[in-house]
C-alpha positions, 0 to 999 in steps of 0.5 A: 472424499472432501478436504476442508481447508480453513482459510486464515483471515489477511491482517494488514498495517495500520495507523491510526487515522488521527496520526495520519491526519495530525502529521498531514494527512494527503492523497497521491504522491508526497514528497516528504516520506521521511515525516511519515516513515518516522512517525509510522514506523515508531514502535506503538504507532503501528499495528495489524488487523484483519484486512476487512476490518482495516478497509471499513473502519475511518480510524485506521489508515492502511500503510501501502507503500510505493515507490517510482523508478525512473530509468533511461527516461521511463518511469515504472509505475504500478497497476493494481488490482487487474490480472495479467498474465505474469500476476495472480488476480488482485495483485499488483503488477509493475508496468513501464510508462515510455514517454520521455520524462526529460 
């Protein structure tokens, strides 16, 4: 007996990328998320599509968000894509970076 499941394609947020880049387009962390939060997540602004479609095509800009946790001089951070032994393959898992940070 076979079983045949049907897989459902993954749709992801988007902008378009000429928002992005009229509000200030950058890489790596920003200090002025209001700006983009409020431009993002404004009705009409924002959108699904099928996540193959979302990491090919320059007109759109997924929206991945992340955040830093600071406490008792650690900094949590995230490690993305690698499998361990607490997260399923591809995704994201927080690690504790020990260094001082005073």
């Amino acid at each position: 007996m076979t079983i045949t499941m049907k897989v459902t394609e993954e749709n992801v947020l988007v902008v378009r990328r000429s928002l992005f880049d009229e509000l200030g387009a950058f890489h790596g962390l920003n200090f002025e998320p209001q700006k983009y939060l409020d431009a993002f997540l404004s009705r009409g602004n924002n959108f699904f599509l099928p996540r193959p479609e979302a990491e090919i095509n320059p007109a759109y800009k997924q929206i991945i968000p992340y955040a830093l946790i600071a406490f008792q001089n650690k900094v949590a951070h995230y490690v993305r894509g690698k499998r361990s032994r607490r997260t399923a393959p591809g995704r994201e898992r927080l690690n504790w970076d020990r260094r001082s940070y005073e």
